[in-house]
N, C-alpha and C positions, 0 to 999 in steps of 0.2 A: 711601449705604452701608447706612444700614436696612431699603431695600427687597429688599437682597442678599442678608443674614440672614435665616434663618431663624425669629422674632421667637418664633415660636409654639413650634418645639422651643425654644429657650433659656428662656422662660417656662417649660416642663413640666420641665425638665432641671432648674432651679434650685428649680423649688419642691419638688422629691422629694427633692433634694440641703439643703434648706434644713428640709426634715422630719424627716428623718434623721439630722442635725448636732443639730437642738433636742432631740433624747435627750439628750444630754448635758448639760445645761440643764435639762432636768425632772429628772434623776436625779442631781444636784448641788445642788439648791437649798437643801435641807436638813441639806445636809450641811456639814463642814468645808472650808474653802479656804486656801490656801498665797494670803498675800496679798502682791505688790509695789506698789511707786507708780511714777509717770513723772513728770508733770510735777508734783507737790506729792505732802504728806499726802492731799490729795480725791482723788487721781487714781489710782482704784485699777484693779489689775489681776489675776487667776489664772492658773491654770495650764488654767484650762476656756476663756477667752480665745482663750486660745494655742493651745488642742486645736481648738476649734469654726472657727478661722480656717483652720486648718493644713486640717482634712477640708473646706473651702468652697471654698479655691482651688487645693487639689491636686486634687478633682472636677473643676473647672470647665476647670482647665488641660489636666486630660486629656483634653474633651471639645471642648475650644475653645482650640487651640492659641497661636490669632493671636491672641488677647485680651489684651486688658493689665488691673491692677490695682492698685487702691486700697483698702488695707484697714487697720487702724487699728492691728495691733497688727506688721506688715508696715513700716508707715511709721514704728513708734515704735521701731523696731531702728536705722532710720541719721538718725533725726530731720531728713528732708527730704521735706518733700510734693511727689509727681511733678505735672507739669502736665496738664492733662487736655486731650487731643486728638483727633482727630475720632474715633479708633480704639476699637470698641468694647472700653467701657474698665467695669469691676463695681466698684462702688464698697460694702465692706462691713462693717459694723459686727458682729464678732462677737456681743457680749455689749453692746447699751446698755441702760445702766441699772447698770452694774458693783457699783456700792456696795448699791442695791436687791439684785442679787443675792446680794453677801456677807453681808447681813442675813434674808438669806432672805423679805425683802419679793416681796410677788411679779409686783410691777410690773415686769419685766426681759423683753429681746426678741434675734432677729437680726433685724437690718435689710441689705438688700442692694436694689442696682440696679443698672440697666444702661442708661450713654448712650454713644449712637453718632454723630457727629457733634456733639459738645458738648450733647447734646439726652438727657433721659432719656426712656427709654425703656417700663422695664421696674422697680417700685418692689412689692418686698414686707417686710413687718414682719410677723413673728410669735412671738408672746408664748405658749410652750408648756406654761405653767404653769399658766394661765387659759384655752388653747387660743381665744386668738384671731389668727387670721391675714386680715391684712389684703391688699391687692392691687390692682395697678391696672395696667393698659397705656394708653398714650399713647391719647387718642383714644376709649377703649373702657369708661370709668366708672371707681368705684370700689368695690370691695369687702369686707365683713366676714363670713369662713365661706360667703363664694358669696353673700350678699343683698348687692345695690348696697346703698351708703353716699351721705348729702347731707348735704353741711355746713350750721350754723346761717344763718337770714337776719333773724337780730336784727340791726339799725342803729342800736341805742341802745348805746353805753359804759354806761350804767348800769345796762344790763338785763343786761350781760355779766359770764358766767364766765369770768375770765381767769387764764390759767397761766403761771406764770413762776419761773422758775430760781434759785432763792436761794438755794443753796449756793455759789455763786462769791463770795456773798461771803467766804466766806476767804479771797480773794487780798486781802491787804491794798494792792495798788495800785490795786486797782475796789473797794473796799469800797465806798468811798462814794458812788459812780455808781452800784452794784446797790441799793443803800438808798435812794439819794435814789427810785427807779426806781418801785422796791418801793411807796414812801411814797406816791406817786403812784395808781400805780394802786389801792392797798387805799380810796385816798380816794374814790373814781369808780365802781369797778364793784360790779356785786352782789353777786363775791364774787372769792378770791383762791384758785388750788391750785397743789400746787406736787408734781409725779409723779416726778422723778427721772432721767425719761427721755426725749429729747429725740423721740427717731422714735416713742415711742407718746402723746405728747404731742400729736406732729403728726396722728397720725391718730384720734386724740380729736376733734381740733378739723374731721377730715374727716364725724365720723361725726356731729357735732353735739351732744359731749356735754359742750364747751366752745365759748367764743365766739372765743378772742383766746388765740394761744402769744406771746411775747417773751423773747425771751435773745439775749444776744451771745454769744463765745466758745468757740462749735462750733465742729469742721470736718466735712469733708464727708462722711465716713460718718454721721453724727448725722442727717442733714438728708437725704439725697438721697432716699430713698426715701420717704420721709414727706411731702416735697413733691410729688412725682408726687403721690401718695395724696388729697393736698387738693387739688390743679389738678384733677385728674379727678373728686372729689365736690364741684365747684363753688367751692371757697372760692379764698383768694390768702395767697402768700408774697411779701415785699417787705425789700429792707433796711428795717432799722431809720431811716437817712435819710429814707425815704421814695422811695431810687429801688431800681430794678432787681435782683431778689435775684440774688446771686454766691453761686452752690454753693460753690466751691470758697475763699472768703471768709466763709461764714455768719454773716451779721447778722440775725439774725431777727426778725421781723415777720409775724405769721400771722394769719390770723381768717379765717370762715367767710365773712361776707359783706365783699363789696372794699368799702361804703362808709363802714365804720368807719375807711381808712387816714388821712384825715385828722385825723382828731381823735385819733388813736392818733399818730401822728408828730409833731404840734403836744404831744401831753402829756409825749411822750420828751425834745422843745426844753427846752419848760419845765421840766422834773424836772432836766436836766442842767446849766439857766443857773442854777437855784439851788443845785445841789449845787457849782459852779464860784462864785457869790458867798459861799457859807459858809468854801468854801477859801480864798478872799481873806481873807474879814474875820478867817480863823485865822489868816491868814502876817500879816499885818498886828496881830493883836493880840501874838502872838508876837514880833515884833520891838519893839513900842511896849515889850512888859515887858523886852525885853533891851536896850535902850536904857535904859528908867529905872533895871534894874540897876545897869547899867554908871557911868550917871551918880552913882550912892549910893556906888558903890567908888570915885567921882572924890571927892566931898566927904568921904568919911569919909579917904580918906591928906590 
């Protein structure tokens, strides 16, 4: 079905369209916003969200009728993620980086893609506040402002700059799996950042100016294009397991050169069987005190 498309107009169609949209996003960022949440406090979202989604795939729709869509603030109207099927399908991140943008930090991007046959295809991110646009076709490299982009080929953990997500720890049901995570890797690499933003994250670590992305708890507008982006500057994306990265599951696991994945997946083992024996040894001292409680209110009646 890829070869049926027209690969090259939808590339030019989306990136004019994707130019266009990020006006509004340069000309906002400094400004005031009308803030909601979705799934928590962290989870923010505006009314520029909303606007830059609405002009991305009422464009696209017009011009690409048969197409289907995944887009993030689209899918958070009837909180059900469609399945991705062979039909080309754009997968798009109005505004990541949301919370960067409400602060007027100016790490904030669109991210969009396009796979057709469960395969991506077509991955651009562009940050129009700092005017960089990223880019990549299946097969054809990767790009920052038109110069090819090549991921790091450091194969040392300890020579690596790694990036990683730690604001989730607010979710007090991962707190302590983000922390054990965290504790981890600050012990190991050479050093520790942390952007805000998962798709210009990913194409950091395409362009070589980190070693190692890790976070769980994406979905697939965060990711998709961002992966393209490092497959085609040479790097790799992998579950966090260790196997097979699922777009439409993101477990992330990134780094510029593939032979760090070992030792990156054996350090996630370990961060996680001790963050799992410290919860033991708290249910367990938590119950030894409410035992001896209970026993103090037996002798004292």
């Amino acid at each position: 079905m890829a070869n049926q498309l027209d690969l090259d107009h939808c590339f030019d169609f989306v990136m004019k369209l994707t130019i266009e949209s990020a006006k509004i996003i340069r000309n906002a960022i400094q400004g005031g916003k009308c803030i909601e949440t979705k799934a928590g406090e962290w989870d923010l979202v505006t009314q520029y969200d909303k606007s830059v989604e609405e002009i991305l795939i009422s464009g696209l729709i017009k011009e690409f009728p048969t197409h289907k869509f995944i887009g993030e603030e689209t899918v958070s109207k009837t909180n059900c993620l469609p399945n991705l099927t062979d039909d080309p399908t754009w997968i798009i991140d109005p505004i990541d980086g949301t919370t960067n943008f409400v602060h007027s930090f100016p790490h904030t991007c669109i991210s969009i893609a396009l796979a057709v046959n469960r395969q991506l295809e077509i991955g651009i991110v562009y940050n129009p506040v700092i005017e960089q646009m990223f880019t990549a076709r299946r097969g054809c490299g990767a790009y920052l402002n038109g110069n090819p982009i090549k991921s790091s080929d450091i194969s040392d953990l300890k020579q690596s700059l790694v990036c990683i997500e730690a604001s989730y720890a607010r979710i007090e049901e991962i707190r302590d799996e983000v922390m054990g995570r965290i504790e981890a890797f600050v012990s190991i690499a050479h050093g520790i950042r942390t952007l805000g933003s998962a798709a210009l994250t990913l194409c950091y670590i395409a362009m070589g100016a980190a070693d190692v992305y890790h976070t769980d708890n994406l979905s697939p507008w965060d990711v998709a294009a961002g992966t393209l982006i490092i497959r085609e500057a040479g790097g790799t994306v992998i579950d966090t397991s260790g196997d097979k990265f699922n777009i439409m599951n993101p477990k992330v696991l990134a780094m510029g050169n593939k032979k760090l994945a070992p030792e990156l997946v054996k350090l996630i083992r370990s961060a996680d069987m001790k963050t799992q024996r410290k919860r033991i040894n708290k249910n367990q001292s938590a119950i030894s005190t409410n035992n001896n409680i209970i026993k103090h209110l037996a002798t004292a009646d």
